[in-house]
N, C-alpha and C positions, 0 to 999 in steps of 0.2 A: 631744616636743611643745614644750618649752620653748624651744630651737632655733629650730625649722622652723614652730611654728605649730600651732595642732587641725589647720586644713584642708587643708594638704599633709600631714601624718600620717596615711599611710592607717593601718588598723588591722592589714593585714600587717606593716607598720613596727613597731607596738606588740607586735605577738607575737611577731617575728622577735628584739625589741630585750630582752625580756622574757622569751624561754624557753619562755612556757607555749601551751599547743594550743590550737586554736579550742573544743574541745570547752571545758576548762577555765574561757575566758574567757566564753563563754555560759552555763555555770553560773550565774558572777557580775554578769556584765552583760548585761541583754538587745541593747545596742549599742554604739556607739563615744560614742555622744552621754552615755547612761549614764553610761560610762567617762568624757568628759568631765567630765559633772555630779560625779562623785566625786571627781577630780585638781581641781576648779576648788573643791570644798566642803573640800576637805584644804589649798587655796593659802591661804582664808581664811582657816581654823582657825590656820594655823599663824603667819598675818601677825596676828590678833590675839594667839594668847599668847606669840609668842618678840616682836618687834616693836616692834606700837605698847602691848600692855595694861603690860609692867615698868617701863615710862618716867612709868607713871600711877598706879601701884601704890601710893605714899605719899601718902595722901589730907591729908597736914600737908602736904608738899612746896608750893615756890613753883609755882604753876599755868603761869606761863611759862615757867620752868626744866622743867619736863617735858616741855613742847613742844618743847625747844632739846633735850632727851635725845631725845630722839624723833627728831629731823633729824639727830642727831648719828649715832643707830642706825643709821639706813637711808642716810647717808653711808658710815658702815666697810662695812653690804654692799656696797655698792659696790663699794666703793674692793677688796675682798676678791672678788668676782668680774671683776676685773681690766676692770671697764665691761663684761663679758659678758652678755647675755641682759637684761638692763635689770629690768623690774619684769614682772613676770609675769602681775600683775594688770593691768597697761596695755595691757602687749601683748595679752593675749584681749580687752580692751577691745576696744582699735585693730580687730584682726581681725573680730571676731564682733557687733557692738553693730548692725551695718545689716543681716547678715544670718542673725542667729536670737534670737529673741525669749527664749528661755530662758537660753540667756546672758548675756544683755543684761539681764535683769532680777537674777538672782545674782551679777553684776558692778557694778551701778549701790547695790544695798543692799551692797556692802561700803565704796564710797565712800561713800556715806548713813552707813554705822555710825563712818567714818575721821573725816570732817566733823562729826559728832554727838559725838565724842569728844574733838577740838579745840575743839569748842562749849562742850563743859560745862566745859571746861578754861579756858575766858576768861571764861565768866560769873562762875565760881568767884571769879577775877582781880579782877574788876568788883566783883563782892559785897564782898570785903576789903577794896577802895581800891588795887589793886595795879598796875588801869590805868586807862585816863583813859575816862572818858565818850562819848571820840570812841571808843573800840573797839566795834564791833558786833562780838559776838564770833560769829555765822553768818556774815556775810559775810569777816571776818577768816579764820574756818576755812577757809571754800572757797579763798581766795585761797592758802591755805597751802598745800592739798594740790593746786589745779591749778598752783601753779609747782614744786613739790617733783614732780609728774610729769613736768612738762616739764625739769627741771633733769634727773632721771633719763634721760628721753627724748635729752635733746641728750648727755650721757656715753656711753649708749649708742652714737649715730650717729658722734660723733666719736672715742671710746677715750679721751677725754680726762677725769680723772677732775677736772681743775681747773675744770672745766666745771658741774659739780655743786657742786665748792668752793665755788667764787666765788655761787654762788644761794644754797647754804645760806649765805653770809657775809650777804649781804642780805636773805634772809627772816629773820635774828635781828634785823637793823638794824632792820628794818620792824617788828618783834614788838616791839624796844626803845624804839620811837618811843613808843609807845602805855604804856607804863608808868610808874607817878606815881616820886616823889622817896623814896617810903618804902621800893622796892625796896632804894637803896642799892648795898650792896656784897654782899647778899643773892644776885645773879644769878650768878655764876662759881659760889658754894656748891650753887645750886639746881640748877644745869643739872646737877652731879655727881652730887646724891643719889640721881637719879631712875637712872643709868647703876649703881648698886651692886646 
């Protein structure tokens, strides 16, 4: 499915690809959509605690410097699926969001929760004096995580993984625009804690 998509994945694919009987997988699943819901609730699980939650994890940590861990994370997957299969959560996105509502709803709350989490991470910023006044940090978030999709998106389509580079280079420029003078020299140390 990761491949090819849910909906050219028939479910003789899934069993064919997987070994086990029909009898077996109705056991477990009353359908494919089921079986969807499961592989899509296991995508999320795993994109919060390998991902985005260790980048977040030191709650002394500089609140931007974890953001920069964070882009820096889903950069080496990348770079380490050689631009393959791009974000998994985007692509069921792309696919599924016009045409099935269940989807679409379990996919939209985990960008809610990705956004919600660069949110608290900038107000955090704001609270300490760490960015400037100008940062909304809602709106700051979505910007972050709709061009970090799209920067994944265009690596994807072109195999080019400079393509992704070169965004995550400018979503840090754009994140550094926004941070006061007390940062300092605080920022190269921060962005590393959060990767330990």
């Amino acid at each position: 499915m990761r491949l090819h998509g849910y909906q050219k994945t028939s479910l003789d694919d899934v069993l064919r690809e997987s070994g086990v009987g029909k009898g077996n997988f109705y056991h477990y699943f009353k359908s494919k959509e089921e079986l969807g819901h499961a592989i899509l609730d296991q995508l999320i699980s795993e994109f919060l605690e390998r991902t985005l939650e260790p980048c977040f994890a030191g709650e002394t940590s500089h609140p931007v410097g974890q953001i920069r861990c964070f882009l820096d994370r889903v950069f080496e997957l990348q770079r380490g699926s050689n631009c393959v299969g791009g974000c998994p959560l985007g692509n069921l996105a792309s696919e599924l969001s016009d045409v099935h509502e269940g989807f679409r709803t379990r996919l939209a709350a985990i960008f809610i929760a990705w956004r919600d989490r660069l949110t608290r991470a900038l107000e955090d910023a704001r609270a300490r004096g760490l960015v400037t006044e100008a940062c909304a940090p809602a709106v700051v978030a979505h910007f972050v995580v709709a061009s970090l999709e799209g920067a994944i998106l265009l690596a994807k389509v072109t195999k080019d993984i400079d393509a992704m580079e070169h965004s995550i280079v400018e979503l840090k420029r754009y994140l550094g625009g926004y941070e006061t003078s007390v940062v300092g020299s605080e920022r190269s140390v921060a962005s590393c804690e959060g990767s330990r």
